[in-house]
C-alpha positions in Angstrom: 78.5 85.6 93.9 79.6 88.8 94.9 79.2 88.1 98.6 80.9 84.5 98.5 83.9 86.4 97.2 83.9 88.6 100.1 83.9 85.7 102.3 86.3 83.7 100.8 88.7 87.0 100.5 87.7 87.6 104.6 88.7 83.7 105.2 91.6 84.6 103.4 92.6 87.5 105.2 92.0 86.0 108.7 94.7 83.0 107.6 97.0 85.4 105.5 98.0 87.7 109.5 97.7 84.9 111.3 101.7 84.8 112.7 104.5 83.6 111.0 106.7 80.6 112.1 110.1 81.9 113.7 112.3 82.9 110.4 109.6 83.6 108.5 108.6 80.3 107.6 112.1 79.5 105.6 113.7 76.6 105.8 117.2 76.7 106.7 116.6 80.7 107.7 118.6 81.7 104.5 117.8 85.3 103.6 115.8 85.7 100.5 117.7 87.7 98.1 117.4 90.9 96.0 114.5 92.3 98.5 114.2 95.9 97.9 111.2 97.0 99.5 109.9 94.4 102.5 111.7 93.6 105.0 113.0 90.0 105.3 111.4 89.1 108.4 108.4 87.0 109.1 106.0 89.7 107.6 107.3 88.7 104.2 105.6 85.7 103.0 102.2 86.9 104.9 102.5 90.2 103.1 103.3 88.3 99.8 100.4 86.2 100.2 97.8 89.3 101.5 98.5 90.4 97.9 98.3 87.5 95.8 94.8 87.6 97.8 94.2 91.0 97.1 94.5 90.6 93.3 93.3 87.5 93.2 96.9 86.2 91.9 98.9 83.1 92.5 102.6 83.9 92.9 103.8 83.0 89.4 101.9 86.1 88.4 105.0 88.3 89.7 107.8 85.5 90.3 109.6 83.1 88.0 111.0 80.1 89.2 114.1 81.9 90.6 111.9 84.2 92.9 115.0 87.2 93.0 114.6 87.6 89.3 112.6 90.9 88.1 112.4 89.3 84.9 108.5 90.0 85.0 107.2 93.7 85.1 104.7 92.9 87.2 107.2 92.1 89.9 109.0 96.2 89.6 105.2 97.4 89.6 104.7 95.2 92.7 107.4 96.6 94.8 105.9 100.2 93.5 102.6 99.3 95.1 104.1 97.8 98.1 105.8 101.3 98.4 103.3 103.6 97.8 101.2 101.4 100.1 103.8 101.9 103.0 103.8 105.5 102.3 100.1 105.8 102.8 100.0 103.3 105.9 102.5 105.7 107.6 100.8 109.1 106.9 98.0 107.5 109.0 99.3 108.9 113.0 98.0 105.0 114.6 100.2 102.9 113.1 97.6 100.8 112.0 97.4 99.7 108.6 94.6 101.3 106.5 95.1 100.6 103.0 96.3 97.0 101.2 96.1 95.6 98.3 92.7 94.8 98.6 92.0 98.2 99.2 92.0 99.2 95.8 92.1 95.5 94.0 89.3 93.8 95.4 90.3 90.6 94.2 91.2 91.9 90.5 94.5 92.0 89.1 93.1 96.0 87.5 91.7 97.9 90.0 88.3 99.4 88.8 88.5 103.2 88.4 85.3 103.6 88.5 82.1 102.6 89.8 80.1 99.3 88.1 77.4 100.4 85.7 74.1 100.3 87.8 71.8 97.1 86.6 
């Protein structure tokens, strides 16, 4: 099981980079609003996806209907993570990114802080 969920997050992963149409995949172009952390570019929606992935999330877990709303906390601790996780990306001197959501989530919404019991 453990291994089909690797897969399936790989899979996911592979489709989540893979580039964004020209204005980021909106329709229309119009600038999302109350952004405070990503860009609005044509990472957005790939990064927003990566970590529904990475938590094994769909996007009501964060977002209400009107997607600029922070009416859910897990939306304030999201932009927290995405910042801490920039912070940590840029500390690295390639300019590759090291660390993602799935770095720490593994498909979880709680990240496990420590190691399963051994069977």
């Amino acid at each position: 099981m453990r291994s089909l969920l690797l897969v399936v997050s790989a899979i996911f992963s592979v489709a989540l980079f893979a580039q964004a149409p020209p204005g980021g995949g909106r329709a229309g172009g119009a600038p999302h609003k109350n952004l405070k952390v990503l860009p609005d570019d044509a990472t957005l929606i790939p990064n927003m996806r990566a970590a529904a992935a990475g938590l094994g999330v769909m996007c009501d877990y964060c977002h209400v209907q009107d997607r600029s709303s922070d009416e859910k906390p897990t939306k304030v601790t999201a932009r927290m993570m995405f910042s801490m996780v920039k912070d940590l990306n840029a500390k690295f001197p390639d300019g590759k990114t090291h660390i993602t959501c799935y770095t720490c989530h593994r498909g979880a919404e709680m990240p496990l802080t420590a190691p399963p019991a051994a069977q």
